[in-house]
Every structure is written in structure tokens, then in C-alpha cells.
Z-matrix of the N, CA and C atoms (Angstrom, degrees):
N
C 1 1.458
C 2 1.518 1 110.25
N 3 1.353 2 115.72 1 -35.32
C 4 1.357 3 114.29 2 -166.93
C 5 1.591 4 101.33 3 -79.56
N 6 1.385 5 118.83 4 -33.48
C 7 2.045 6 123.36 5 -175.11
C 8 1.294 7 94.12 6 -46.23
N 9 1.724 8 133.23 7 -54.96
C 10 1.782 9 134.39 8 -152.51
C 11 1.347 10 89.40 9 -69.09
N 12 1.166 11 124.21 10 -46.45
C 13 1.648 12 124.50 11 -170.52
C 14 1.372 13 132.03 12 -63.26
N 15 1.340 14 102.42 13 -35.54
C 16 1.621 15 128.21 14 160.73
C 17 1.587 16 110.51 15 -96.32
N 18 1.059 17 134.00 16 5.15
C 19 1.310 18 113.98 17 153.97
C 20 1.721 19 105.31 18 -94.50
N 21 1.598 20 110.17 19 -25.77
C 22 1.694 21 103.79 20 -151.34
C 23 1.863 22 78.42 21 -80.92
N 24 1.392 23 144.16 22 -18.12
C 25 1.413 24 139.23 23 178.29
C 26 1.310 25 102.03 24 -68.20
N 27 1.455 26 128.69 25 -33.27
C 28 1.457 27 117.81 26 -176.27
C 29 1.423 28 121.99 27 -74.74
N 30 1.650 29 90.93 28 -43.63
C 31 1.783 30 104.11 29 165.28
C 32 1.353 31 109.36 30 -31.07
N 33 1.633 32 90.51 31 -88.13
C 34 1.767 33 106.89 32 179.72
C 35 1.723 34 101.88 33 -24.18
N 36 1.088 35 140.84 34 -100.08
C 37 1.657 36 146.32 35 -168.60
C 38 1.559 37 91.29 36 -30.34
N 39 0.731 38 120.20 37 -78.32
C 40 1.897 39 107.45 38 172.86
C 41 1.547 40 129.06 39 -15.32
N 42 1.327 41 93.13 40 -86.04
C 43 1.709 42 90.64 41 154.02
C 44 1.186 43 126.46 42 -20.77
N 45 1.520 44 106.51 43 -83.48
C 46 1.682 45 118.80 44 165.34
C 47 1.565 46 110.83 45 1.95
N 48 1.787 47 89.57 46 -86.65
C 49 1.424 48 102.91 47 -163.17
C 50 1.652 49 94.80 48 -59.27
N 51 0.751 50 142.92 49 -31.38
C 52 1.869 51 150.10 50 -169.85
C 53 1.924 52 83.16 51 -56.53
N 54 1.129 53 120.83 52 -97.99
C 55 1.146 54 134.31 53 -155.06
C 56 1.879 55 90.47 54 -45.61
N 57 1.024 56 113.41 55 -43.70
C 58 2.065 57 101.78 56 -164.39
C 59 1.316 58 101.27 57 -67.91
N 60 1.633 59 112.32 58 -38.03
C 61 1.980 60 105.84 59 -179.94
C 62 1.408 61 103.76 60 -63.25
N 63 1.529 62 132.71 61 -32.22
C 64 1.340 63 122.95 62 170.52
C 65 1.633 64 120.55 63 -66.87
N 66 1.150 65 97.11 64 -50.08
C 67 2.144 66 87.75 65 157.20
C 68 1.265 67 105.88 66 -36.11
N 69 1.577 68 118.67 67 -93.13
C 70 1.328 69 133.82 68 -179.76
C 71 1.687 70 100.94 69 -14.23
N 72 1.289 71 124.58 70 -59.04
C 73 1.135 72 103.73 71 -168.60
C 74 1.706 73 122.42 72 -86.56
N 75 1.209 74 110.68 73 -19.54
C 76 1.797 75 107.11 74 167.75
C 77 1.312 76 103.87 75 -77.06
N 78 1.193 77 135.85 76 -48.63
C 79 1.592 78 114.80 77 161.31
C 80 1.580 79 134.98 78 -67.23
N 81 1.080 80 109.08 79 -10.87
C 82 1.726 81 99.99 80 159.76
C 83 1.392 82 113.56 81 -79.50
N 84 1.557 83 116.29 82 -31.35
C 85 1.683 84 117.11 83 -174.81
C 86 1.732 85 110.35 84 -80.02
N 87 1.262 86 114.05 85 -3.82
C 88 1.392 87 123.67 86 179.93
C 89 1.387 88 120.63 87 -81.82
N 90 1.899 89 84.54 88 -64.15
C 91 1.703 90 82.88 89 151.25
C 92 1.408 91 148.25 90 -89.50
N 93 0.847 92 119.56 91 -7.13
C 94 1.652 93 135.41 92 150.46
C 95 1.229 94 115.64 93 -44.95
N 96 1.648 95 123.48 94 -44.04
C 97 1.052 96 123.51 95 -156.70
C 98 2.238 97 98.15 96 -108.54
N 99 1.387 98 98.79 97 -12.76
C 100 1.545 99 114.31 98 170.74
C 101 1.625 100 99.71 99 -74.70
N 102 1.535 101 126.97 100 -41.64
C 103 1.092 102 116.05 101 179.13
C 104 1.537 103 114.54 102 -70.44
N 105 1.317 104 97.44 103 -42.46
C 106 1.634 105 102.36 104 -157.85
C 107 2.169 106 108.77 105 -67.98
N 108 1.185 107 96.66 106 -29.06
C 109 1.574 108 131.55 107 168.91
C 110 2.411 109 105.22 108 -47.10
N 111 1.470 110 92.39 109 -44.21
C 112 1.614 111 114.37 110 169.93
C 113 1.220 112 91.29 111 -60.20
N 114 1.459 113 104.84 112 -88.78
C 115 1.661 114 114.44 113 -144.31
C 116 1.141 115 110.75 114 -90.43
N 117 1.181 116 108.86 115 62.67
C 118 1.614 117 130.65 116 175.36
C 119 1.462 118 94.44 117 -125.41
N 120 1.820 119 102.58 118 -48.15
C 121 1.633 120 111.80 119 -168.33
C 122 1.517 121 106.97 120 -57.11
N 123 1.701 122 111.97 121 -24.12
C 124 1.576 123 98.60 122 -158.24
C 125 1.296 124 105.59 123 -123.98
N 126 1.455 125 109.64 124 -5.75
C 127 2.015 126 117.35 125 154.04
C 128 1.360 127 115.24 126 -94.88
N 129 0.884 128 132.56 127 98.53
C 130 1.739 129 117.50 128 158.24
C 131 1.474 130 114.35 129 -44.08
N 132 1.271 131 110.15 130 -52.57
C 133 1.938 132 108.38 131 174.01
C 134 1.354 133 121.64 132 -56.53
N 135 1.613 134 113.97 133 -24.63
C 136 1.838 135 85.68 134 172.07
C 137 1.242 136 124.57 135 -106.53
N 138 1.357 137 93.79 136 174.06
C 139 2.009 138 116.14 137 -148.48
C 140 1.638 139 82.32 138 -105.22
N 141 1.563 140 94.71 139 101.45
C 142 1.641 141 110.36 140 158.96
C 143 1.087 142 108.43 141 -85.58
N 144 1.903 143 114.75 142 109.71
C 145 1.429 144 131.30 143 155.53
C 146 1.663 145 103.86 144 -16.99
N 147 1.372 146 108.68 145 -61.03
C 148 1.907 147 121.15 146 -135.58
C 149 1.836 148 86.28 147 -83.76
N 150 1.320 149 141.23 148 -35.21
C 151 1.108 150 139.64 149 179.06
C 152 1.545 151 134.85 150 -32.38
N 153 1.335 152 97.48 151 -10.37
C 154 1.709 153 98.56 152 -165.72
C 155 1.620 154 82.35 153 -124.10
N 156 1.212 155 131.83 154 -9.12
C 157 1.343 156 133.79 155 165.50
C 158 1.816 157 106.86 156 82.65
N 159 1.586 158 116.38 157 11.25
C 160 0.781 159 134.59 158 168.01
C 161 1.780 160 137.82 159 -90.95
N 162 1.161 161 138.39 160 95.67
C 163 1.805 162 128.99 161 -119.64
C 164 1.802 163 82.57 162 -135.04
N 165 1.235 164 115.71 163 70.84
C 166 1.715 165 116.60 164 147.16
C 167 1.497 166 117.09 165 -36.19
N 168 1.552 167 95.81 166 155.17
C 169 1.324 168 101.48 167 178.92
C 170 1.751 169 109.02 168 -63.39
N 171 1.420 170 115.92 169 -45.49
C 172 1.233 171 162.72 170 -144.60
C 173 1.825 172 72.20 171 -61.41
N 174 1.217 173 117.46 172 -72.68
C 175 1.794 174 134.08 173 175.38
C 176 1.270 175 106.11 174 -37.50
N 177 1.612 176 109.37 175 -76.69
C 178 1.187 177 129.79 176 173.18
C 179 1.947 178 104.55 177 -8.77
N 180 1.387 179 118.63 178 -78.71
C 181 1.476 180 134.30 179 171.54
C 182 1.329 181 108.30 180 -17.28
N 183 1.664 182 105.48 181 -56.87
C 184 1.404 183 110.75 182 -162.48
C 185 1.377 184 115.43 183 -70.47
N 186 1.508 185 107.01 184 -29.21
C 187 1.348 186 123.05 185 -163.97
C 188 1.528 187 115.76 186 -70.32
N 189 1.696 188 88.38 187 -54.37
C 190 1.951 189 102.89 188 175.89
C 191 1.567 190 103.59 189 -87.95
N 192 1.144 191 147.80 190 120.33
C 193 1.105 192 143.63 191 132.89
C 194 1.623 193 112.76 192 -45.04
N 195 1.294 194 99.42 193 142.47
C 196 1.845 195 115.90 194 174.80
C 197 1.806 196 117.06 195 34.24
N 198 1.635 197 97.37 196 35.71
C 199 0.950 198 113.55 197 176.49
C 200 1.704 199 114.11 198 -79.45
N 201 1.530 200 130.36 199 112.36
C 202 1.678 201 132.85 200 170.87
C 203 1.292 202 129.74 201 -62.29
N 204 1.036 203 110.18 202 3.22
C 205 1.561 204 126.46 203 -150.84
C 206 1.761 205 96.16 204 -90.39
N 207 1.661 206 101.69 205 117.02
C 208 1.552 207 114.66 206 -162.42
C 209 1.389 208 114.67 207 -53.23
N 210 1.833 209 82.41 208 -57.19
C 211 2.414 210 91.65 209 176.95
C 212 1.591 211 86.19 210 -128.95
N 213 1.116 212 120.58 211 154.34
C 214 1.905 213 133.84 212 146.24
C 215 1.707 214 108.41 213 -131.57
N 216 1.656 215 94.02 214 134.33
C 217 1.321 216 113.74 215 155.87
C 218 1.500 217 122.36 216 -69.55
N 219 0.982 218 148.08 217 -172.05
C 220 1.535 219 128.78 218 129.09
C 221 2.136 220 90.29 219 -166.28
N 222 1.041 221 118.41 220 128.99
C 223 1.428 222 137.63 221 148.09
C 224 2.045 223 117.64 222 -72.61
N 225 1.136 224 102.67 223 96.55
C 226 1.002 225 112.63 224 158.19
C 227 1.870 226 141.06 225 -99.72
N 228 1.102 227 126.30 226 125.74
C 229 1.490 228 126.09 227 -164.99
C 230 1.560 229 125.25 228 -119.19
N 231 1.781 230 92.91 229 36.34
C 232 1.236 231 124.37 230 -161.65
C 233 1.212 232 133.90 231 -1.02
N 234 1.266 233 88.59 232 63.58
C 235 1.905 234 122.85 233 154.59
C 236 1.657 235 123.66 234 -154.48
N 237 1.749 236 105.68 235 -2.82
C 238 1.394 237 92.97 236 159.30
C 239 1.984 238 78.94 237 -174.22
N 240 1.246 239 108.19 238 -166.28
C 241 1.627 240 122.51 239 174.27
C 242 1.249 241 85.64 240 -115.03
N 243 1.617 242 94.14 241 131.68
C 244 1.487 243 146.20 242 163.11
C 245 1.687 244 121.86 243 -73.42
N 246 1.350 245 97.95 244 -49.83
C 247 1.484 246 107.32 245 174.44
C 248 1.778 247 112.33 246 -173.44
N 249 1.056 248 115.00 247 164.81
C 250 1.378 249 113.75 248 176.64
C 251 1.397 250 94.23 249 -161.43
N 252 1.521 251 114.30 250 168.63
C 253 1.656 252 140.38 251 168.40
C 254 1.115 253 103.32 252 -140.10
N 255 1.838 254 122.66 253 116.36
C 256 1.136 255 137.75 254 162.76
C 257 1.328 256 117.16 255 -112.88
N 258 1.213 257 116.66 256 124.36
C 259 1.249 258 114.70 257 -178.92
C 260 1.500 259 117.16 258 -107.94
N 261 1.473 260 123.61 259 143.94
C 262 1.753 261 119.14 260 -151.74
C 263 1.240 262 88.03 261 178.17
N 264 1.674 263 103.06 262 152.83
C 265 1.732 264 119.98 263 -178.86
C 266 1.246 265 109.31 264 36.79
N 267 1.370 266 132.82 265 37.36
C 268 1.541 267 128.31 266 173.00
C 269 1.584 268 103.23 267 89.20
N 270 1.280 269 115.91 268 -39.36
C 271 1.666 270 103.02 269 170.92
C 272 1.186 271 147.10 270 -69.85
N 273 1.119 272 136.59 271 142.02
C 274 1.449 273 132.25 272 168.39
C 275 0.893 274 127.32 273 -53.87
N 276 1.416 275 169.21 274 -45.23
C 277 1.844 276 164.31 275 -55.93
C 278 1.364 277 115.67 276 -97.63
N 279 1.073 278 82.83 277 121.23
C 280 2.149 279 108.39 278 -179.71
C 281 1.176 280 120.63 279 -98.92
N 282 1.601 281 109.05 280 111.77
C 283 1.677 282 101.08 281 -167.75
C 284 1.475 283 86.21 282 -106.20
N 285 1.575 284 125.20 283 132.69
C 286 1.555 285 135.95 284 164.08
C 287 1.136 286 112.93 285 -140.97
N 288 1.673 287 122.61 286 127.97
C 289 1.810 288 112.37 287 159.56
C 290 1.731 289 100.96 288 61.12
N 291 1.195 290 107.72 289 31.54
C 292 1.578 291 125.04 290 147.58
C 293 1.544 292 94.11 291 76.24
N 294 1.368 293 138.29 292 27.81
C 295 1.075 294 138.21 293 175.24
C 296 1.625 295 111.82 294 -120.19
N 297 1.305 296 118.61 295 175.39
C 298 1.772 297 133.16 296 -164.00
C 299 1.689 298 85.81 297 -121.50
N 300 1.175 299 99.82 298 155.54
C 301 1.772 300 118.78 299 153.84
C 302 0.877 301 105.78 300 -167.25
N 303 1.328 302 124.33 301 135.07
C 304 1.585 303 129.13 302 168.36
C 305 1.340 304 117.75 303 -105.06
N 306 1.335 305 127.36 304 154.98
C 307 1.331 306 129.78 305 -172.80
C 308 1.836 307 106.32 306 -127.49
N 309 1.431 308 105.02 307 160.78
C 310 1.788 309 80.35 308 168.56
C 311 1.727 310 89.29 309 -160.89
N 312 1.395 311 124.93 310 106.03
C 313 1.759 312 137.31 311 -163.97
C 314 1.694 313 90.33 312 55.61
N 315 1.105 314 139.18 313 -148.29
C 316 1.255 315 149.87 314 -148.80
C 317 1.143 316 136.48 315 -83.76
N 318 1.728 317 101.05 316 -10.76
C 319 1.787 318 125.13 317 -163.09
C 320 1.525 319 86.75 318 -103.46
N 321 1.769 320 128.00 319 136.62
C 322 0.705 321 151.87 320 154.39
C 323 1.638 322 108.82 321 -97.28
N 324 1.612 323 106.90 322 131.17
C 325 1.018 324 145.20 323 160.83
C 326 1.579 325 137.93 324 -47.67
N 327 0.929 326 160.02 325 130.41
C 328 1.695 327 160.66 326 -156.92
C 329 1.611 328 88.10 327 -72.96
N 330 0.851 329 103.06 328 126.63
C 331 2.378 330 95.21 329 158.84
C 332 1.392 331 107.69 330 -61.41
N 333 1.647 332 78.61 331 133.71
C 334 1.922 333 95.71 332 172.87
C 335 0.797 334 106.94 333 -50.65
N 336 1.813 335 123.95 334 -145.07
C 337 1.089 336 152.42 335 161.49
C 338 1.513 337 118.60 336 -76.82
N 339 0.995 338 135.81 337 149.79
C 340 1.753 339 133.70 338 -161.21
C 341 1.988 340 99.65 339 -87.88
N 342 1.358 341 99.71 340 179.80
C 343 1.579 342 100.36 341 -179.59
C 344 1.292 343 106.54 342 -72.62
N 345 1.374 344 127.80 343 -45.95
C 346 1.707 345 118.95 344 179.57
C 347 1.009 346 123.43 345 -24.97
């Protein structure tokens, strides 16, 4: 009785951390891409990642520091993220319409809490 109970606590903290590396990552690519969006205005020579509105993983790296997150999507419409899928600690996480969902194999999750 006690293994279901202590595994479903590990889950849960999984998740957790699943859904906060997906914060972490729509707000580092926001502002990263809010800065980089500047100093574009006042270099002509540099090569803004966020400009083509296109956000590689390859970027992605640069963007989040000490970020775990296995693969991420992210949709950008270069003026903020639209949506992304990061996947971390076994979860999926779907950021849409300023909300979280986590997934984990096929069972979808209640929506977190919204971006506000």
C-alpha cells in the first residue's frame, strides 16, 4: 500500500518540476528574444535568432541556460510565445492561450494554473 503512495509522490514532484522547466522556458525565450528584438534595432550587424520567428532547439540552449528539458517546441510570433511543448521528467508540457498542461504516455492532465 505504501509503494502506490510513494511512487504517485514522485510522479507528482515530476510533473511539478515538468511544468516549472516549461515556465522557465516561455519566459527565458520571451525575454531573450525581447532583448534580442532591441539590439537588432541598434546593430544592423547582429543576427537576431528570434527574427525569422523561427526558435531551434539549437537557440532554444542559448536562450535557457541549465535548462533539462529533453526536446522543446516553442511557436513564436515575434512579440511574445504563442505556444511551445517541452518535454522533461517524463512529461510532456503544453503551453497554449497562456495556460500549462501536462501529459505523461497518453493520460492528459487537468490545466495548471494560467501564465498570470
Amino acid at each position: 500500500i505504501a509503494t502506490p503512495m510513494v511512487l504517485n509522490v514522485v510522479d507528482d514532484v515530476k510533473k511539478s518540476a515538468a511544468e516549472t522547466e516549461a515556465r522557465m522556458v516561455v519566459k527565458s525565450v520571451n525575454l531573450y528574444c525581447e532583448s534580442a528584438n532591441f539590439k537588432a534595432t541598434q546593430d544592423a550587424t547582429y543576427t537576431n535568432p528570434c527574427a525569422d520567428k523561427e526558435i531551434s532547439e539549437a537557440d532554444l540552449k542559448l536562450m535557457v541556460d541549465n535548462g533539462n528539458f529533453t526536446s522543446a517546441t516553442v511557436t513564436y510570433d515575434g512579440a511574445k510565445v504563442t505556444g511551445a511543448t517541452i518535454v522533461s521528467n517524463g512529461h510532456t508540457v503544453t503551453y497554449a492561450n497562456g495556460s500549462y498542461t501536462s501529459t505523461k504516455g497518453t493520460t492528459t492532465t487537468e490545466p495548471t494554473t494560467s501564465e498570470n
